[in-house]
C-alpha positions as CSV (number, residue, x, y, z in Angstrom):
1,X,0.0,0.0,0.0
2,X,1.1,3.3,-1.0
3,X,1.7,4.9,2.2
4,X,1.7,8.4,0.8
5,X,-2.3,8.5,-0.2
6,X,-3.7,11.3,2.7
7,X,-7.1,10.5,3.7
8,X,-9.8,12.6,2.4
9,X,-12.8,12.1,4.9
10,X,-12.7,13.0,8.2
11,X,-15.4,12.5,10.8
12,X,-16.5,16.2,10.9
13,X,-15.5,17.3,7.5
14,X,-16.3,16.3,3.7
15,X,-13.6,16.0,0.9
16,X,-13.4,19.1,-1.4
17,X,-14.0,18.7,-5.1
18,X,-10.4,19.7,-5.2
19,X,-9.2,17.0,-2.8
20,X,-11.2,14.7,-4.6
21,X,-9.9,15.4,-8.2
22,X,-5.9,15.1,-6.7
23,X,-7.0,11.6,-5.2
24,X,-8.3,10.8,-8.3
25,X,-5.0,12.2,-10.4
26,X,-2.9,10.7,-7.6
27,X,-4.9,7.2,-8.2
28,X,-4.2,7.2,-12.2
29,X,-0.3,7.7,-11.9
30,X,0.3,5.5,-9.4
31,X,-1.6,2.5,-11.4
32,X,-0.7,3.7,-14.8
33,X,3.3,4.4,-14.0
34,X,3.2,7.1,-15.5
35,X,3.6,10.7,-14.1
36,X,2.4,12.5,-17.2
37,X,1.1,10.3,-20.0
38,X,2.5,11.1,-23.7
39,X,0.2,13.0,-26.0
40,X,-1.3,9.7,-27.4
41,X,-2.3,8.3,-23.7
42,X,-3.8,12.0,-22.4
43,X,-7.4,11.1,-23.6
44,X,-7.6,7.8,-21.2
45,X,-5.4,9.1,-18.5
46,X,-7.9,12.1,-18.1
47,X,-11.3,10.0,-18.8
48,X,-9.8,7.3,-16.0
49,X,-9.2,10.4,-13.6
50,X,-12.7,11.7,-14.4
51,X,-14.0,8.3,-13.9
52,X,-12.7,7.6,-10.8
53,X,-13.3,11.5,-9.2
54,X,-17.3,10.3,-9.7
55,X,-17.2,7.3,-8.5
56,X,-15.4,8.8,-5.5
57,X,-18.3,11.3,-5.5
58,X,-20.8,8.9,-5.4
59,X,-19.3,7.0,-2.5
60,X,-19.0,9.9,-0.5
61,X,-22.3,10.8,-1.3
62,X,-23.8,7.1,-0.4
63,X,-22.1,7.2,2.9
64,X,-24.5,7.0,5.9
65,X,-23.0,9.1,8.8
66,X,-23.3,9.1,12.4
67,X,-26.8,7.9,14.2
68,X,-29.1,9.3,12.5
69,X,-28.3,7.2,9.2
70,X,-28.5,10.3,6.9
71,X,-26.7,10.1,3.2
72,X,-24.6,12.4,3.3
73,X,-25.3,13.7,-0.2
74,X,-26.8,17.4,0.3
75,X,-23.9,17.7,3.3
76,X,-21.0,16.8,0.5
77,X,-22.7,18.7,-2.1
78,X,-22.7,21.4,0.7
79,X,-19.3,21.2,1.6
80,X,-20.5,20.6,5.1
């Protein structure tokens, strides 16, 4: 395990779009190898980071939190 990944959600707090995207970016190099892809690989490297930033998304927003088992979709979409 990569033991440089920061975690994104914290108790309190929801993951920025920002945060998110990086993850995401940070995700794609570390399984593709590369660090910037060549002209000819940009187009997949940026659909797989797109891909994986909404997945992320929709996890975050799917997440129950605390006791009173809301989604946390309108406090993500929030920023709350």
């Amino acid at each position: 395990m990569c033991r440089s990944i920061k975690v994104l959600r914290r108790p309190a707090a929801f993951a920025t779009d920002d945060e998110i995207s990086a993850a995401a970016l940070q995700f794609v190099r570390k399984v593709s190898g590369f660090q910037k892809p060549s002209r000819s690989n940009q187009a997949a490297f940026d659909g797989a980071v797109r891909e994986i930033a909404g997945a992320t998304h929709r996890l975050l927003d799917s997440l129950v939190r605390g006791r009173s088992g809301q989604g946390t979709a309108a406090g993500h979409e929030a920023g709350l």
